[in-house]
VEXDREN-2710 file (C-alpha; in Angstrom, 1 decimal):
% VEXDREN-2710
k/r/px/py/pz
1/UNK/3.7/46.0/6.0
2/UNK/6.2/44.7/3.4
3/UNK/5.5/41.4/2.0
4/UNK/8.8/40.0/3.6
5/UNK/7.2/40.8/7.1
6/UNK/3.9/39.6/6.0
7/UNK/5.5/36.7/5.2
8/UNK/7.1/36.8/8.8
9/UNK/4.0/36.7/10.3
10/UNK/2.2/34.5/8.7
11/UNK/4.8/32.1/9.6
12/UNK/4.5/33.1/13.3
13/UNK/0.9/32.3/13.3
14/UNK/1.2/29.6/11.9
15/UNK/3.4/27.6/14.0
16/UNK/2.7/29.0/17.2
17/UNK/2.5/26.0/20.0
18/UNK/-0.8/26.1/20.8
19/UNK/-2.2/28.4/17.4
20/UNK/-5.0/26.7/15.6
21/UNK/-4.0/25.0/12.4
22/UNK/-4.0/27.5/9.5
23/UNK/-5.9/24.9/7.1
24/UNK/-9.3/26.0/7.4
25/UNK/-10.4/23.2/5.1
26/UNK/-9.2/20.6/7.1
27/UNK/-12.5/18.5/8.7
28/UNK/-10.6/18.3/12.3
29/UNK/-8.4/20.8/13.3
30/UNK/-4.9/20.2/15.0
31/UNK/-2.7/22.4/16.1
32/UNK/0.8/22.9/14.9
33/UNK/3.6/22.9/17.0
34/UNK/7.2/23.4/16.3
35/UNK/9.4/20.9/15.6
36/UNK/10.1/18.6/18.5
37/UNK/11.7/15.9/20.1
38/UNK/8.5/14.5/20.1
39/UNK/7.9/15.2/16.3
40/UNK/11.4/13.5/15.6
41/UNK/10.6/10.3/17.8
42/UNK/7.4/10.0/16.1
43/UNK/8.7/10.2/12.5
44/UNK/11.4/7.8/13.2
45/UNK/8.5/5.8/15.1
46/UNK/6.8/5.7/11.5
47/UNK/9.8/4.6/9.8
48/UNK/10.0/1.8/12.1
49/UNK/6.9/0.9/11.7
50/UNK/7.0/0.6/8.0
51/UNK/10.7/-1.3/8.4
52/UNK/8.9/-4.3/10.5
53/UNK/5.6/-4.0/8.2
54/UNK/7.2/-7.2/7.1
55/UNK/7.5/-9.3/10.0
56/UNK/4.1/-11.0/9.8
57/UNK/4.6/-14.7/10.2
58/UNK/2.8/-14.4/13.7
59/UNK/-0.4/-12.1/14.5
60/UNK/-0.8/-9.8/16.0
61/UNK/2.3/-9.1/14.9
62/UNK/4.8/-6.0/15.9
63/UNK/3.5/-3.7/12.9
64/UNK/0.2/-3.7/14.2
65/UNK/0.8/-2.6/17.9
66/UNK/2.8/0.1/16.2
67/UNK/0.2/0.7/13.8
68/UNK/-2.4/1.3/16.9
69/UNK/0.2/3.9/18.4
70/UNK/0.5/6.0/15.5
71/UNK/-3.4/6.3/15.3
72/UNK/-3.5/7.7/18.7
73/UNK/0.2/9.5/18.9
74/UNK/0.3/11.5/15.0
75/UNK/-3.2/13.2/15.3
76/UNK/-2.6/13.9/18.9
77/UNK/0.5/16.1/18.4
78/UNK/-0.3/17.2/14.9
79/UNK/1.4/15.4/12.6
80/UNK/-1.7/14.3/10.8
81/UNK/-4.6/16.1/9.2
82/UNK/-7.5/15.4/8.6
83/UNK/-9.3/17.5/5.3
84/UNK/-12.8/16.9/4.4
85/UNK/-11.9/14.5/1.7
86/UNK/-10.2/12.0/3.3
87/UNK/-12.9/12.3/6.8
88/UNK/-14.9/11.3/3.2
89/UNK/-12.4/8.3/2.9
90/UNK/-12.8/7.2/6.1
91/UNK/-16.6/7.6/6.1
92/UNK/-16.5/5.5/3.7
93/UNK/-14.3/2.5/5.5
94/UNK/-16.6/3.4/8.8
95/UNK/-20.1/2.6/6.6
96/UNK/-18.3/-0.9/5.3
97/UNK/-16.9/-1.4/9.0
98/UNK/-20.4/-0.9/10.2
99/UNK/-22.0/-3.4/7.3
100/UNK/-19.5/-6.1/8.6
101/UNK/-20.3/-6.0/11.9
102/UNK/-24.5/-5.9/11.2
103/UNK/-23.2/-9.2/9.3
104/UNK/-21.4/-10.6/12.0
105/UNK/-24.6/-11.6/13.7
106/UNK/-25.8/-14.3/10.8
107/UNK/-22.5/-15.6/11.0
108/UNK/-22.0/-19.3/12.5
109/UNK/-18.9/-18.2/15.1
110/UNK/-20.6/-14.1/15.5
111/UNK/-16.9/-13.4/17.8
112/UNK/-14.6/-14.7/14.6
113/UNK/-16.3/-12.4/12.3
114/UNK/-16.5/-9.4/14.4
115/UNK/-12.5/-9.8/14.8
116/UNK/-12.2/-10.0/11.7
117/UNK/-14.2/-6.6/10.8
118/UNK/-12.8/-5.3/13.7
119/UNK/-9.2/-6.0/12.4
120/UNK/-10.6/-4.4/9.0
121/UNK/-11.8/-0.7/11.0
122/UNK/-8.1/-0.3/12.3
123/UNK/-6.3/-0.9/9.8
124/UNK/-9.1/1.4/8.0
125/UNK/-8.0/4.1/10.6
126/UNK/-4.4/3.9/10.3
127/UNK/-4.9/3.8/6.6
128/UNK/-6.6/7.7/7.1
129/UNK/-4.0/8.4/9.6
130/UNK/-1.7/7.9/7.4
131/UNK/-3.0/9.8/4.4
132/UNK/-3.1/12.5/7.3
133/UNK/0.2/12.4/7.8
134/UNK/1.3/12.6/4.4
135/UNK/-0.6/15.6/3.5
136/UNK/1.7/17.6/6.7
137/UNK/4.5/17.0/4.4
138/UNK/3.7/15.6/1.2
139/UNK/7.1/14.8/-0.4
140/UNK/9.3/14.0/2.8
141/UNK/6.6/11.6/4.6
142/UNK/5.8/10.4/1.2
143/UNK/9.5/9.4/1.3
144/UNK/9.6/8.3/5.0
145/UNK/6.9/5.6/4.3
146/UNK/8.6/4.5/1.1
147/UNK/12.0/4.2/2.5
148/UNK/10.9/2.5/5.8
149/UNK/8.8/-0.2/3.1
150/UNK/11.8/-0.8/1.3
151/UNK/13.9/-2.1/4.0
152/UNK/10.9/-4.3/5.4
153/UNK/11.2/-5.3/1.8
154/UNK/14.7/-5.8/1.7
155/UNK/14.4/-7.6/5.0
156/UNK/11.5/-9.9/3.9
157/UNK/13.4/-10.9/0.6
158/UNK/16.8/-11.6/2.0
159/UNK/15.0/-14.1/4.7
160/UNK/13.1/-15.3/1.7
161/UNK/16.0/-16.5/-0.7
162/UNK/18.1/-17.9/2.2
163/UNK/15.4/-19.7/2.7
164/UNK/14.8/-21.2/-0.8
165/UNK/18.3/-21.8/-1.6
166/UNK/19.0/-22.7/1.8
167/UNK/22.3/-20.4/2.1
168/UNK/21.6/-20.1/5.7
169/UNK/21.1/-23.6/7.3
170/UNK/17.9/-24.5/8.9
171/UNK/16.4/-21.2/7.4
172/UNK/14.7/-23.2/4.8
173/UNK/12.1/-24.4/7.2
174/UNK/11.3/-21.2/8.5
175/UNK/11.2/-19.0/5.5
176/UNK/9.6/-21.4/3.0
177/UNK/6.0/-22.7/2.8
178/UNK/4.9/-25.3/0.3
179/UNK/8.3/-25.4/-1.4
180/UNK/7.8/-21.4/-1.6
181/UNK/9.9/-18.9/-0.5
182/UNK/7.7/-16.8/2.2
183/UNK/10.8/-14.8/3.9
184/UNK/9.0/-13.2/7.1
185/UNK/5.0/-14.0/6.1
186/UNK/2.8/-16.6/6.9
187/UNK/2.0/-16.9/3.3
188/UNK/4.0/-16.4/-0.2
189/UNK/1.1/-14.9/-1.6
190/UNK/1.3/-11.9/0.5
191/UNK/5.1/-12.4/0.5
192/UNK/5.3/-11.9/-3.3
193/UNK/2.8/-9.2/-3.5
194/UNK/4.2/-7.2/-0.6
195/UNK/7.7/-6.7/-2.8
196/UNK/5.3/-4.8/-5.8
197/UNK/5.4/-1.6/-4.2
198/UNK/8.9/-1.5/-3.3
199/UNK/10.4/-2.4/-6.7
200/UNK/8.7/0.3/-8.3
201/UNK/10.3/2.5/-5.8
202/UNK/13.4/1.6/-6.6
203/UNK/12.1/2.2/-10.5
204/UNK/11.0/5.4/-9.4
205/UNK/14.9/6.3/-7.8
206/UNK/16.3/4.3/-10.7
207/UNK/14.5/7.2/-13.2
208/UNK/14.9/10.0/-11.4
209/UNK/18.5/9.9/-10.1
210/UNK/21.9/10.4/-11.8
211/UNK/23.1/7.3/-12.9
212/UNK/25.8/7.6/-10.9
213/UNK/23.8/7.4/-8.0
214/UNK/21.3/4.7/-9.3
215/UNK/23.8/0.9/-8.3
216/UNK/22.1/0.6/-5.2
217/UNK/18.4/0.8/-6.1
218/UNK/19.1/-1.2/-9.5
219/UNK/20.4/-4.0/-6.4
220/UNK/16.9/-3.7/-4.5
221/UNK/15.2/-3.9/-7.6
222/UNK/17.3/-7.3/-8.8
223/UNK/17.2/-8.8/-5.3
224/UNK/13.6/-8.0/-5.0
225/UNK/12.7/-8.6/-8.3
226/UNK/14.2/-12.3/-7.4
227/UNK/12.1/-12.5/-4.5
228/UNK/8.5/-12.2/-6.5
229/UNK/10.0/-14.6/-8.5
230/UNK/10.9/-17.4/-5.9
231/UNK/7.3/-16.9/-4.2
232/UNK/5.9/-18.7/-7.2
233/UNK/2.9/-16.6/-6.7
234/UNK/0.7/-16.1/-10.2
235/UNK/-0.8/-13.1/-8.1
236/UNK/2.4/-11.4/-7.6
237/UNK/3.8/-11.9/-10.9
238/UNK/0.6/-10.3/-12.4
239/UNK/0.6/-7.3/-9.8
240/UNK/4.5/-7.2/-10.7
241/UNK/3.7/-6.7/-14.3
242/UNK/0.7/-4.5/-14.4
243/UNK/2.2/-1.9/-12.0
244/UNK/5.8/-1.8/-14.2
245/UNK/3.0/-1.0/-17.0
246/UNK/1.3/1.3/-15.4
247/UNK/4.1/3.1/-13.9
248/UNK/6.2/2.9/-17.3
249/UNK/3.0/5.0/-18.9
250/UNK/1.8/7.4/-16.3
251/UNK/5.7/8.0/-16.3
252/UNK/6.1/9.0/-20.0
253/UNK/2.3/10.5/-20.1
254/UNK/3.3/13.0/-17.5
255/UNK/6.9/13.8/-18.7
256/UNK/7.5/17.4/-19.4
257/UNK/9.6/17.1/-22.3
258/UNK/10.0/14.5/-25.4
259/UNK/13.9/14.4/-23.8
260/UNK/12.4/13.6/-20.6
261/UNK/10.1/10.6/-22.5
262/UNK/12.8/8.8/-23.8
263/UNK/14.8/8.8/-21.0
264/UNK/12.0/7.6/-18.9
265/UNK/11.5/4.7/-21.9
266/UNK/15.3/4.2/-21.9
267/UNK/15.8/3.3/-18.6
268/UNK/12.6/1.4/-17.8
269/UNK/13.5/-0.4/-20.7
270/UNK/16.8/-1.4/-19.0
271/UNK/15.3/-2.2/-15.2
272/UNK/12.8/-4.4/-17.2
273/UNK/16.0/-6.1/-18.7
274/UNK/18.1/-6.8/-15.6
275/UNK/14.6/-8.0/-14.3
276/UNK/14.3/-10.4/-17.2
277/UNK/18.3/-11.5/-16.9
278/UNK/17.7/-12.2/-12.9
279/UNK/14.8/-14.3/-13.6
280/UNK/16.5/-15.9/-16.5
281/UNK/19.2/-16.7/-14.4
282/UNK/17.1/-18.1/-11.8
283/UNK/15.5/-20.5/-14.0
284/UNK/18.8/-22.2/-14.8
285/UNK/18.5/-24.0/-11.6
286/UNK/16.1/-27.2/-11.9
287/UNK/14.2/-26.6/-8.9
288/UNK/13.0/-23.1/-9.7
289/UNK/12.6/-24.0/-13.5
290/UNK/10.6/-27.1/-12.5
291/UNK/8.3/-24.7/-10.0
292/UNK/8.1/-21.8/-12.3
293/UNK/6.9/-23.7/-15.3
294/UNK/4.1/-25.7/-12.9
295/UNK/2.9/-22.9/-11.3
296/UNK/2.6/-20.7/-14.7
297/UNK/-0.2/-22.6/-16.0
298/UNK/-3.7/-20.5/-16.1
299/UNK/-5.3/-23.0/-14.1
300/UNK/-4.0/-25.3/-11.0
301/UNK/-5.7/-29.0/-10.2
302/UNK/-7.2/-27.0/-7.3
303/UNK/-8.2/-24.4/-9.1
304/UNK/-11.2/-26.2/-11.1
305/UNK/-14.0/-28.7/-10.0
306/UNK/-16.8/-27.8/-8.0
307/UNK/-14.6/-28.4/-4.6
308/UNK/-12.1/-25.9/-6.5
309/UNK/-11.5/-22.1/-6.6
310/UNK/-13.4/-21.6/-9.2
311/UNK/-16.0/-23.8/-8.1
312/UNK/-15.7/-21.6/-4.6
313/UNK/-16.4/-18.3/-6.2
314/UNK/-19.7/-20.0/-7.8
315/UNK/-20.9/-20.8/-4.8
316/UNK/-19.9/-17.3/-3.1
317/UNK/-21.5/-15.6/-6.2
318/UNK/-25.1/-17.6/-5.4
319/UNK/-24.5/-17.3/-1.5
320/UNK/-24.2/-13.1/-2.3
321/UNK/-27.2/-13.4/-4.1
322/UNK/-29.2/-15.1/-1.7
323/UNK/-27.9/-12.9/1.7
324/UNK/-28.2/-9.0/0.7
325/UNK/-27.1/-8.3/4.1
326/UNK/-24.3/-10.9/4.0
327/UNK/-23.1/-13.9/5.9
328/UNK/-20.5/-12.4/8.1
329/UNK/-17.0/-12.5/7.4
330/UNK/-14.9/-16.2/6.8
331/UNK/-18.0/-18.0/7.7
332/UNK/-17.9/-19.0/4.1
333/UNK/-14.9/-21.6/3.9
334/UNK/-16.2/-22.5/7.8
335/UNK/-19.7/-23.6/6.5
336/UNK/-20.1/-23.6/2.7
337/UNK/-16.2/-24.3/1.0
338/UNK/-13.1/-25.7/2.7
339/UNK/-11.0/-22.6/1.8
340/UNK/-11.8/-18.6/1.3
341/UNK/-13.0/-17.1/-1.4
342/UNK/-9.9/-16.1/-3.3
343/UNK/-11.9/-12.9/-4.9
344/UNK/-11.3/-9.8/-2.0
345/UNK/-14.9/-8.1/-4.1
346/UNK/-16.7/-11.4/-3.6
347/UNK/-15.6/-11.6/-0.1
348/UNK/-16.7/-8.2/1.0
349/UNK/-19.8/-8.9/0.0
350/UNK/-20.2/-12.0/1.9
351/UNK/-18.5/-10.2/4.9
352/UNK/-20.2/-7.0/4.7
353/UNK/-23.3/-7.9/2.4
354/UNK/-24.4/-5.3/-0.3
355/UNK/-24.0/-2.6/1.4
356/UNK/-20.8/-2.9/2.3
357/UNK/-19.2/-4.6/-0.6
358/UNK/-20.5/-2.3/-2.9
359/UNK/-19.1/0.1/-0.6
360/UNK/-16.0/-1.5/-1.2
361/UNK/-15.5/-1.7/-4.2
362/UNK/-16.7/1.9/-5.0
363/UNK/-13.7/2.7/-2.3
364/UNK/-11.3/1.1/-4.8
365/UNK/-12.3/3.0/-7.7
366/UNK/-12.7/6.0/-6.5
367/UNK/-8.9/5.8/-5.3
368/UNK/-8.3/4.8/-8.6
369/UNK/-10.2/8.0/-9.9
370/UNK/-9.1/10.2/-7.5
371/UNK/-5.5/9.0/-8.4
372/UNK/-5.6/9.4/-11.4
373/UNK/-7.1/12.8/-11.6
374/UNK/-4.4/14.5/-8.8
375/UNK/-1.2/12.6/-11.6
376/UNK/-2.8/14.6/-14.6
377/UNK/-4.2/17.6/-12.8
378/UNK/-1.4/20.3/-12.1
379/UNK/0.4/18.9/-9.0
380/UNK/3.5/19.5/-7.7
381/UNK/6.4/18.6/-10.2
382/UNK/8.1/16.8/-7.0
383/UNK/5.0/15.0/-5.6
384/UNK/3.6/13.7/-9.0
385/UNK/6.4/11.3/-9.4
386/UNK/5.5/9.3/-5.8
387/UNK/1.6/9.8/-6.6
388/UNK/2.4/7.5/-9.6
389/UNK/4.6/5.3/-7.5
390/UNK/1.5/4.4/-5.2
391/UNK/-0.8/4.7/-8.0
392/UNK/0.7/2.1/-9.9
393/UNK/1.2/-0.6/-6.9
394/UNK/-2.8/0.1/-5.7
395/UNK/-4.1/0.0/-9.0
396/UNK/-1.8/-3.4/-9.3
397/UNK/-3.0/-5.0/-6.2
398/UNK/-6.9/-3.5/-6.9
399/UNK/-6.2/-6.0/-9.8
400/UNK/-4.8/-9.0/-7.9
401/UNK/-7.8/-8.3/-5.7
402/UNK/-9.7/-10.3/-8.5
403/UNK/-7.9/-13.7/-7.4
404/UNK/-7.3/-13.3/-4.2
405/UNK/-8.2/-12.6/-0.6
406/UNK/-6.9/-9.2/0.1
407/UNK/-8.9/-7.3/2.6
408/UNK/-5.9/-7.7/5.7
409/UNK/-3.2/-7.2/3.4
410/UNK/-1.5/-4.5/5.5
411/UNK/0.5/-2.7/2.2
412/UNK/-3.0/-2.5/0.5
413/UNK/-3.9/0.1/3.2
414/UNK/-0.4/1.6/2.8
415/UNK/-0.9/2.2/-0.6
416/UNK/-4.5/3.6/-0.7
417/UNK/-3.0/5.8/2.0
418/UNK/-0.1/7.2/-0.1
419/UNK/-2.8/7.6/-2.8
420/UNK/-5.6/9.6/-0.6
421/UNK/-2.9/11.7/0.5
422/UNK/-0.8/12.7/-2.0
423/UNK/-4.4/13.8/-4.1
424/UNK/-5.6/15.6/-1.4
425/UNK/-2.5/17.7/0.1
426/UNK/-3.3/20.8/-1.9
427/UNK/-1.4/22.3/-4.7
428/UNK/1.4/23.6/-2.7
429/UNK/5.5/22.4/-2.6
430/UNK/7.7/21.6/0.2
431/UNK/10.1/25.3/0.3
432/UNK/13.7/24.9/1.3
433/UNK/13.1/26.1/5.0
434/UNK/11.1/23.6/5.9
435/UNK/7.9/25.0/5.4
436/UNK/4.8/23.6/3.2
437/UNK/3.1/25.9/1.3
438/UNK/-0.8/25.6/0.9
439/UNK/-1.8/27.3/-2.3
440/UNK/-5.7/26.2/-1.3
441/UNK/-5.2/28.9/1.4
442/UNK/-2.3/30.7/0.5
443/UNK/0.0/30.7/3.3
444/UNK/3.2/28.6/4.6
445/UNK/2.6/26.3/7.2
446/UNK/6.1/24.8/9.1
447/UNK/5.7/21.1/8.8
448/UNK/6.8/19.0/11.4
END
């Protein structure tokens, strides 16, 4: 048999309607059908998902019934799979799931911790869904989530400065909180943070596009860029900066050529300098001056004293080690402090107790390890680029993590997602007929 009709047939096998999945390393086996009107309601389903991830200022909000649907619907008709390392990832959010809910029981309201944990375990499982579906088709799912983020980005920020400038009016009062833009969340810390991810996105297109074709993300990036800024969240600024760093290195580490290098510098360089001229310009109106410079000091009036947040994480840090098997989750601010933690590491452990925030935070650097492995390991010249992408924004908000609460922030599960699944989907590209190629077991699969 020629190697053309080898080829042939190995194709045939492989996407058969009801032949078995041709991954034999995968941990549950789906099969692979050809592509459907089911397949193309269900990736446009994920794109709308990820456009109204943004529309959070009531819960449960629309993001999270869709969320729920593509847990059942992608694994069902095979749009997700599930290899042994990321069943390994999800072992992992299943042990601190479990933790949580032993914890539950010491907890003064037992029903408001175990929703909480159980709030946690699904957005656990979309996050390994979602990994799952990215590894199908690394590069163009990769992009699907992306795109569909940016617009609930887009969307988020342009609610958000008609709001604080009050171009729309009446919009102030709904998309501001505390004299904050918020756009469509219930809090501008989340708001502020949420925007990371996209802007270095629109870095990403920014770098790798002609610049002919680079206006529109250069916009996103200025409009978003001005929507971090107006949150007047210290969190998001820090994220914001660590994750340009990041990005900007594992960028120019990774470049092929010195060429390549200083184009990379060049132009990162020059997004960095638009950044700088939309916040300059910004600041040339009192209001946003007045907020930026209060807000920019290292410590707040309610960040110190013993009622304070710092005075908070002391008492969290003796409360951790006093209860090895934890309190049960936000019983701390309902019994021992009069607001939450404000450290996501101290918080799990409070949740989840030893177990499962140790757990936790070996889940964050493992991604971070894993991560960083897949960028400098020999991956896909096309897939390395969006590995950094989600690299950089996790290893940003891991970071934030430090000062803040984010366990439920629903991008932090978006991004450890992109990250699992990138890492694991095999050394294989995307070919121009549509199908994946698997080098682990080297054969074409048709993607969906």
């Amino acid at each position: 048999m020629t190697t053309k009709a080898q080829s042939f047939a190995m194709r045939q096998m492989a996407i058969g309607s009801f032949g078995a999945s041709p991954d034999r390393h995968c941990f549950i086996h789906v099969p692979l059908v050809r592509r459907s009107t089911v397949h193309n309601l269900a990736l446009a389903l994920v794109w709308v998902t990820l456009a109204t991830s943004g529309l959070v200022a009531a819960e449960p909000a629309p993001v999270d019934l869709l969320l729920i649907g593509l847990v059942v619907l992608l694994p069902l008709i095979g749009l997700a799979a599930i290899p042994t390392g990321i069943a390994g990832y999800l072992g992992l959010w299943l042990a601190i799931a479990g933790a949580g809910f032993f914890a539950s029981i010491f907890a003064a309201d037992a029903g408001r911790a175990a929703i909480h944990t159980g709030v946690s375990l699904y957005l656990s499982l979309a996050s390994a869904v979602l990994a799952g579906f990215v590894i199908r088709s690394p590069e163009t799912h990769t992009r699907l989530i992306l795109d569909g983020y940016l617009t609930a980005a887009l969307v988020a920020t342009a609610a958000a400065i008609s709001g604080y400038f009050d171009i729309v009016a009446g919009t102030a009062e709904l998309f501001t909180k505390f004299g904050r833009a918020a756009g469509t969340f219930k809090d501008p810390n989340v708001f502020g943070a949420f925007l990371v991810a996209p802007i270095i996105y629109c870095l990403h297109l920014i770098i790798t596009r002609p610049l002919h074709r680079a206006a529109l993300p250069i916009l996103a990036a200025a409009i978003l860029t001005l929507g971090v800024l107006v949150s007047f969240s210290r969190g998001a600024w820090i994220n914001l900066a660590l994750a340009v760093c990041v990005y900007g290195c594992l960028a120019i580490l990774t470049a092929g050529t010195r060429a390549a290098r200083r184009r990379i510098a060049s132009l990162a360089g020059s997004v960095i300098l638009i950044g700088a001229t939309v916040a300059f310009m910004a600041m040339q109106i009192d209001k946003v001056a007045d907020l930026v410079e209060a807000r920019a000091t290292l410590s707040q009036s309610y960040d110190v004293g013993p009622e304070g947040r710092f005075g908070g994480q002391q008492k969290a840090l003796r409360l951790v080690a006093e209860n090895p098997l934890g309190i049960g989750a936000q019983d701390f601010a309902q019994s021992y402090h009069h607001e939450e933690v404000h450290n996501v590491y101290l918080s799990m452990a409070l949740n989840a107790g030893w177990l499962g925030g140790g757990l936790f935070l070996i889940l964050n650097a493992l991604t971070l390890v894993v991560g960083f492995a897949a960028i400098t390991s020999n991956l896909h010249a096309n897939r390395r680029p969006l590995l950094i992408v989600a690299y950089a924004a996790f290893a940003a908000t891991a970071f934030e993590g430090i000062i803040i609460d984010s366990d439920h922030w629903r991008h932090l599960y978006v991004e450890m997602a992109l990250v699992w699944g990138l890492a694991h989907a095999g050394g294989g590209g995307e070919t121009s007929s549509g199908a994946y190629r698997d080098d682990a077991i080297g054969r074409e699969i048709l993607h969906p």
